[in-house]
TORPA-4810 file (N, C-alpha, C, O; in nm, 3 decimals):
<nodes>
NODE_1_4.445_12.727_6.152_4.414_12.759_6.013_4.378_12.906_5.998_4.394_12.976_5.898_X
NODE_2_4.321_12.943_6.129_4.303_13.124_6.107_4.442_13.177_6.102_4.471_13.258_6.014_X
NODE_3_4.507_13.149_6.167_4.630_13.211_6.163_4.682_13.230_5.994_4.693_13.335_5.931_X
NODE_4_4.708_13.095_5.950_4.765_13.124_5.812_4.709_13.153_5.718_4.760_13.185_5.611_X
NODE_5_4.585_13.143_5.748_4.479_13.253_5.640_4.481_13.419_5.651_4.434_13.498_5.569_X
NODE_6_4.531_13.440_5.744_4.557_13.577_5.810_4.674_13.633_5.776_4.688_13.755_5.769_X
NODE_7_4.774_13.542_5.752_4.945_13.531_5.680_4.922_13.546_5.574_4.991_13.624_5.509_X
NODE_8_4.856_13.504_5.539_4.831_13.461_5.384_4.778_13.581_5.308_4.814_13.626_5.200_X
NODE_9_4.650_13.638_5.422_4.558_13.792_5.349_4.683_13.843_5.348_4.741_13.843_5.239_X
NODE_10_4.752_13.895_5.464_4.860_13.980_5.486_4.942_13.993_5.360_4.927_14.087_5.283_X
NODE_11_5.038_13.886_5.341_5.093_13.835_5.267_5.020_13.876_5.043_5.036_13.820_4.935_X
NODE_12_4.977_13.949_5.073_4.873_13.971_4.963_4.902_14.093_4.905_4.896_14.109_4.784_X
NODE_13_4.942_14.203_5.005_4.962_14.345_4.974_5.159_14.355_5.072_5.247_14.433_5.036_X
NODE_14_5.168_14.280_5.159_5.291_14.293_5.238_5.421_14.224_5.271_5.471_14.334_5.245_X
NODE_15_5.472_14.187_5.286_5.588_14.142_5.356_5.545_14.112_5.507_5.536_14.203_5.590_X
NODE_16_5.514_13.950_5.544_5.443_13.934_5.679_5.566_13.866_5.771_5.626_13.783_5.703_X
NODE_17_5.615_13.877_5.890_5.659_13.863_6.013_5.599_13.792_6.074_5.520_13.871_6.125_X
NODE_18_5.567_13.681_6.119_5.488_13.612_6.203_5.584_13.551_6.356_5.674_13.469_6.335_X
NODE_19_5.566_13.579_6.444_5.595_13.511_6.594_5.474_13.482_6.667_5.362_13.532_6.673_X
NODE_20_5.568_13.328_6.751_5.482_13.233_6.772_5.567_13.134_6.847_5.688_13.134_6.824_X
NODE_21_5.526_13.063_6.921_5.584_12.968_7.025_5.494_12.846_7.055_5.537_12.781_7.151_X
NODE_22_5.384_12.799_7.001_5.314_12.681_7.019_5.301_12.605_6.856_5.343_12.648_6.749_X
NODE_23_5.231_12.486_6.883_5.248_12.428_6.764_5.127_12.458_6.663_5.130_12.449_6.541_X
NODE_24_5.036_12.491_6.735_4.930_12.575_6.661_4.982_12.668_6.589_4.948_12.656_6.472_X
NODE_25_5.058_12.763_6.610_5.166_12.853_6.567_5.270_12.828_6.425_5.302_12.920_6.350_X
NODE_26_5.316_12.678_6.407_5.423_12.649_6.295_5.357_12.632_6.160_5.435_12.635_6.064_X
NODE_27_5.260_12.620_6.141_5.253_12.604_5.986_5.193_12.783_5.939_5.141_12.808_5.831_X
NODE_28_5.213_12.868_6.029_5.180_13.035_6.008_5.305_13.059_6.032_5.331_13.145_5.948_X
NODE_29_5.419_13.036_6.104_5.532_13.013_6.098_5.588_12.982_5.995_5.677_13.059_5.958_X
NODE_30_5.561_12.877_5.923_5.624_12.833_5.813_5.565_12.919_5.717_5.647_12.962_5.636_X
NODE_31_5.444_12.959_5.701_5.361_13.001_5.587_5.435_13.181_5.585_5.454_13.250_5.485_X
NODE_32_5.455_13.206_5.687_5.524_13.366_5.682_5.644_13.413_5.594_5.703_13.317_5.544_X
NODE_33_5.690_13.521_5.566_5.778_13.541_5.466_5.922_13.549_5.575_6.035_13.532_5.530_X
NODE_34_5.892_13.576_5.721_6.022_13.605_5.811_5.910_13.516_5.912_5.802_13.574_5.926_X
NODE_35_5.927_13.362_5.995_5.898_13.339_6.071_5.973_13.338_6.216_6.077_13.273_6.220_X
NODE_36_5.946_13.380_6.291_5.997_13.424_6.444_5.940_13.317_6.584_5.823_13.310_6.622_X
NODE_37_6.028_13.262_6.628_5.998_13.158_6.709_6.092_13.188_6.844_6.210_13.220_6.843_X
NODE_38_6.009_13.171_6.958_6.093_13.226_7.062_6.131_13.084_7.121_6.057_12.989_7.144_X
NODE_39_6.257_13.095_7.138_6.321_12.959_7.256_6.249_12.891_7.366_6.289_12.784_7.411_X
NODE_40_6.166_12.939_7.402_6.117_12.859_7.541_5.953_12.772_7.487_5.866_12.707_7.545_X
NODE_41_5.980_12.821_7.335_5.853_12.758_7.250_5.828_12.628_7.196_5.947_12.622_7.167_X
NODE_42_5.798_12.554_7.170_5.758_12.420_7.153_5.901_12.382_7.023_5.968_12.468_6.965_X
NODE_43_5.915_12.235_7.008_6.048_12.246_6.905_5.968_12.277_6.796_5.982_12.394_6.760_X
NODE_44_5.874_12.200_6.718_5.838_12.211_6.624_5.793_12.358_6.557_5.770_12.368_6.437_X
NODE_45_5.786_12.461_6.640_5.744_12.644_6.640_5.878_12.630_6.625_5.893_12.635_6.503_X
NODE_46_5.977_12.615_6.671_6.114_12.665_6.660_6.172_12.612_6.499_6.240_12.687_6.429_X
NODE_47_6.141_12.497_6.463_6.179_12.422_6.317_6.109_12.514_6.223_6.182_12.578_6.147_X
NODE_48_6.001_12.530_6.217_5.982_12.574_6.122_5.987_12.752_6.153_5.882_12.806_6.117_X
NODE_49_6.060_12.819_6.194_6.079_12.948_6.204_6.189_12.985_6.123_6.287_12.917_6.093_X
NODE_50_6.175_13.048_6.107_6.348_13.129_6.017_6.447_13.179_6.106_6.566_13.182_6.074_X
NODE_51_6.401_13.223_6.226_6.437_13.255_6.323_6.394_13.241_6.442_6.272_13.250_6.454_X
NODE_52_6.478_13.213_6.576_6.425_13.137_6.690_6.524_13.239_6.802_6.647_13.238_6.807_X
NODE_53_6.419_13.336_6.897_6.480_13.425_6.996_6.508_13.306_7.101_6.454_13.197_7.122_X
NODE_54_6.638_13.389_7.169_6.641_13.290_7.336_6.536_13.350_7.413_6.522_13.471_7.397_X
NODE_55_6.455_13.286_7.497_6.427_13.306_7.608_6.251_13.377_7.529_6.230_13.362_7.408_X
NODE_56_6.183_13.424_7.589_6.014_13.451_7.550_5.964_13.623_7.604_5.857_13.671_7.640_X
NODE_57_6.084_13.671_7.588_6.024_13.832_7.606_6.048_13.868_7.473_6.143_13.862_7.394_X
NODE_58_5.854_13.932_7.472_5.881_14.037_7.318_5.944_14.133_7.287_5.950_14.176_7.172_X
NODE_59_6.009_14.190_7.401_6.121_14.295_7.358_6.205_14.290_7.299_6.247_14.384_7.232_X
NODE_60_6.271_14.148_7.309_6.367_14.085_7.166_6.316_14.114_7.035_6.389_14.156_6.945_X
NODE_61_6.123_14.081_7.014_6.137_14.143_6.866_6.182_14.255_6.822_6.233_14.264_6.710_X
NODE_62_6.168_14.364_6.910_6.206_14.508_6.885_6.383_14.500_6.818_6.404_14.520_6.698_X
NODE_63_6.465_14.476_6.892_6.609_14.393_6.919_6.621_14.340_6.792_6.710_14.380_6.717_X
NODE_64_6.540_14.253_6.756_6.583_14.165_6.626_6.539_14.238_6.495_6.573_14.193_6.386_X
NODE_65_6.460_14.356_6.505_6.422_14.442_6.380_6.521_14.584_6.374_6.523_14.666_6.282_X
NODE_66_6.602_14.590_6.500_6.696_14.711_6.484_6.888_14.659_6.433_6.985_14.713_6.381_X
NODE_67_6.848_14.508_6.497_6.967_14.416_6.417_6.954_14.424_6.314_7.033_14.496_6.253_X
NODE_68_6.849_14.357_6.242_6.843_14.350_6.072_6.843_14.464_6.016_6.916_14.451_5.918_X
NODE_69_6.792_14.599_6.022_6.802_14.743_6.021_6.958_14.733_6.003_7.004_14.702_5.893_X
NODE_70_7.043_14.760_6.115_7.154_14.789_6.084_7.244_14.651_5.998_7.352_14.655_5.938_X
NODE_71_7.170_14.561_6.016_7.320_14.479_5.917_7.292_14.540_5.799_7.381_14.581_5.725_X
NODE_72_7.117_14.554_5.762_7.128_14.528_5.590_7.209_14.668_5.604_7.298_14.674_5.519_X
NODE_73_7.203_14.783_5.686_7.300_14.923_5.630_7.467_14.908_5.617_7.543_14.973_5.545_X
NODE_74_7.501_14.785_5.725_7.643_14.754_5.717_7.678_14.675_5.554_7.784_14.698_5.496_X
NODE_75_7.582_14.593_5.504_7.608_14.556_5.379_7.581_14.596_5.282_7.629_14.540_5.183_X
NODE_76_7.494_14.706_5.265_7.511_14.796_5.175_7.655_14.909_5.166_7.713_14.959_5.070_X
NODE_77_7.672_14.918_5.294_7.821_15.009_5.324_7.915_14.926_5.210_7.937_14.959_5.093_X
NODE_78_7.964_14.808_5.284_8.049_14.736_5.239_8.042_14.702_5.098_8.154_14.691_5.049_X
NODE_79_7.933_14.678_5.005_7.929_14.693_4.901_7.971_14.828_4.840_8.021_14.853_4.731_X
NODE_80_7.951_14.873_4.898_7.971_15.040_4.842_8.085_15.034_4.797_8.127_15.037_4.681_X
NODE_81_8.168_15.022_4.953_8.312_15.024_4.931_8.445_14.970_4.857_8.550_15.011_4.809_X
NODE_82_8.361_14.836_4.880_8.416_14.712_4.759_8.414_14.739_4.608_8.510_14.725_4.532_X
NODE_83_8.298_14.778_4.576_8.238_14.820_4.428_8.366_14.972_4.399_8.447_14.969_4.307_X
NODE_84_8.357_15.066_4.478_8.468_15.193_4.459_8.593_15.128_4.482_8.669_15.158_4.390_X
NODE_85_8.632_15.072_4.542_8.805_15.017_4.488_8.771_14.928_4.357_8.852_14.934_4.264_X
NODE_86_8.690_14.870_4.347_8.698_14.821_4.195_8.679_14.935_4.059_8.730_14.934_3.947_X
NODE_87_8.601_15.014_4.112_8.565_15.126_4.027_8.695_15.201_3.984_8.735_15.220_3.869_X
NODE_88_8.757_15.243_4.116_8.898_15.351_4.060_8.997_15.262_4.042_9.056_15.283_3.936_X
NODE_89_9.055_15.136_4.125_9.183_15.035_4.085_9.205_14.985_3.956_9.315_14.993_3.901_X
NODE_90_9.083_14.923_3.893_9.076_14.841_3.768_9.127_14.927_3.673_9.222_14.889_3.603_X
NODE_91_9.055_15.091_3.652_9.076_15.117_3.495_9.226_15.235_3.514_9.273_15.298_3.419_X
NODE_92_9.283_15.241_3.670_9.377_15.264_3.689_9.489_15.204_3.656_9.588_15.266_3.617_X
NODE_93_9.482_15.073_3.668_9.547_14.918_3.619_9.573_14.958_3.467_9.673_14.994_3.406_X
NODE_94_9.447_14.935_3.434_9.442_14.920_3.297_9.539_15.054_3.209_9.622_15.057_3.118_X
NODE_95_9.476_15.141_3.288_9.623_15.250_3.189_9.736_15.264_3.200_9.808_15.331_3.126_X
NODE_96_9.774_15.194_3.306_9.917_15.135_3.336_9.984_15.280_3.495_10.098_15.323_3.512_X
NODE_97_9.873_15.308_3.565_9.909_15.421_3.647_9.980_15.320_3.753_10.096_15.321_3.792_X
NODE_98_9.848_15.211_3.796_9.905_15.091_3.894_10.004_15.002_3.800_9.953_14.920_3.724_X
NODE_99_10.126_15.015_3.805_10.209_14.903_3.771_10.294_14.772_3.868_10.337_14.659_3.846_X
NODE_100_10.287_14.850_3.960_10.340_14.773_4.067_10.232_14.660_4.159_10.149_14.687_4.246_X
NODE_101_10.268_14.538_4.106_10.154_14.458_4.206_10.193_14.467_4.348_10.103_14.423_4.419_X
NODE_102_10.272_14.500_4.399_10.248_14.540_4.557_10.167_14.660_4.596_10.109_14.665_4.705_X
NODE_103_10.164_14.746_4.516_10.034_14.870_4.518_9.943_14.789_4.514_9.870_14.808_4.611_X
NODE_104_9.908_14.703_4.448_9.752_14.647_4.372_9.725_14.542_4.509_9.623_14.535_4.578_X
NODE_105_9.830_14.479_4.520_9.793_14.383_4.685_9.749_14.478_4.787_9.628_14.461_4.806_X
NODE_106_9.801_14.580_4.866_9.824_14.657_4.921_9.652_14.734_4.933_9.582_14.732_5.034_X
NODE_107_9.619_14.797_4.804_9.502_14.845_4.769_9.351_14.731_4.813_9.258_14.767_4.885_X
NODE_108_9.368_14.581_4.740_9.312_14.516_4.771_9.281_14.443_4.928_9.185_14.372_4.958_X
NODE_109_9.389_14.485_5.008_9.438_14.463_5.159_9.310_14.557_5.242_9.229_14.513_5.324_X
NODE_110_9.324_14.710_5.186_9.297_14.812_5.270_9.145_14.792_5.207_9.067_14.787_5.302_X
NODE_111_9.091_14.783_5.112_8.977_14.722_5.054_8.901_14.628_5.151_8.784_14.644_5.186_X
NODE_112_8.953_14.566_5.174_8.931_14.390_5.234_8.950_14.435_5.365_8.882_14.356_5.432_X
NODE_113_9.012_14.530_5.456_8.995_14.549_5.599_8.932_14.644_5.604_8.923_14.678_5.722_X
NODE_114_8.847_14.751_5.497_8.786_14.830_5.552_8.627_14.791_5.521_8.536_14.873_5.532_X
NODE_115_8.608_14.668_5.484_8.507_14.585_5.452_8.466_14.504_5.643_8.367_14.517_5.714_X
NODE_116_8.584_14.435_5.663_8.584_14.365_5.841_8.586_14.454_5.923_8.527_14.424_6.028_X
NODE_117_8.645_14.586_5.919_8.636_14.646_6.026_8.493_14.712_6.035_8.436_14.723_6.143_X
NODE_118_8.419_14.769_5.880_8.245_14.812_5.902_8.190_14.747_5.990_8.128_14.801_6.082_X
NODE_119_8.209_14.570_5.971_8.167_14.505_6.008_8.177_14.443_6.168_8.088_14.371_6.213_X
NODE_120_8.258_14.470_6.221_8.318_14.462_6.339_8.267_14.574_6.403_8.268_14.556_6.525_X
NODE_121_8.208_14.722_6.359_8.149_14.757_6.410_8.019_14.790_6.440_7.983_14.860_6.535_X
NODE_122_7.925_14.721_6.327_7.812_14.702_6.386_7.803_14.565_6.519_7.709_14.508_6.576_X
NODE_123_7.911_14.557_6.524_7.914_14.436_6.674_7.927_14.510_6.764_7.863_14.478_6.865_X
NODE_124_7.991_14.607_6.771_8.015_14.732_6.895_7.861_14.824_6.908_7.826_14.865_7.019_X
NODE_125_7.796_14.844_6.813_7.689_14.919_6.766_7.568_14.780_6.858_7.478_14.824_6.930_X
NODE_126_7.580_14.671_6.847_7.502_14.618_6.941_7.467_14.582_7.083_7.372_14.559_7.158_X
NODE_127_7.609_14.593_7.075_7.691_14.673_7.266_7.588_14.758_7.325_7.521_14.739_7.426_X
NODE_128_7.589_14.841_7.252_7.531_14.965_7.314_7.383_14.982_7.212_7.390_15.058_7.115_X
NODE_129_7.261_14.912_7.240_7.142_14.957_7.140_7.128_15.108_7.171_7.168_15.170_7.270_X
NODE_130_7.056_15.156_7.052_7.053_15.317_7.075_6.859_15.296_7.108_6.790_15.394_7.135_X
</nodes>
């Protein structure tokens, strides 16, 4: 109960993270805004976590806050990019510059792979942590 009263103060002014691996641990787990449960931890710490590391070294948390770091930057990318082919294609369309729907497929193609390939490389980007 100290624990999630402690989540809870936190939780008051912040955005709280809680990890934990016993069952004393899951309802501060559950009560957290990102709960973190390591694999070699009891099931019930693992159920109620949002997330569950393999194996019980804290160096994974480090690992799992430079992952989320870079995805949310890969999906902001990709929005970016998505949003600017809609931005210049559409009112290009519309004045009749794009007439040809194989341009407009074509456009939407290179759109749509330069969305998987961002993404494909924050998988290479985890290859190698910096």
């Amino acid at each position: 109960t100290d624990k999630i009263a402690r989540v809870r103060a936190a939780q008051a002014t912040q955005i709280v993270a809680m990890a934990g691996d016993g069952i004393n641990d899951a309802p501060a787990l559950a009560q957290a805004n990102v709960g973190i449960a390591f694999g070699s931890g009891t099931e019930i710490a693992r159920r109620a976590a949002d997330i569950t590391l393999i194996g019980d070294d804290l160096g994974r948390l480090a690992d799992l806050f430079i992952l989320a770091r870079r995805t949310a930057d890969v999906i902001r990318q990709n929005l970016f990019w998505a949003c600017l082919y809609n931005v210049v294609c559409i009112p290009l369309a519309v004045l009749g510059v794009i007439r040809n729907p194989i341009f407009a497929a074509g456009a939407m193609l290179i759109s749509s792979l330069s969305v998987v390939l961002n993404t494909k490389r924050l998988r290479r980007q985890l290859a190698r942590p910096e």
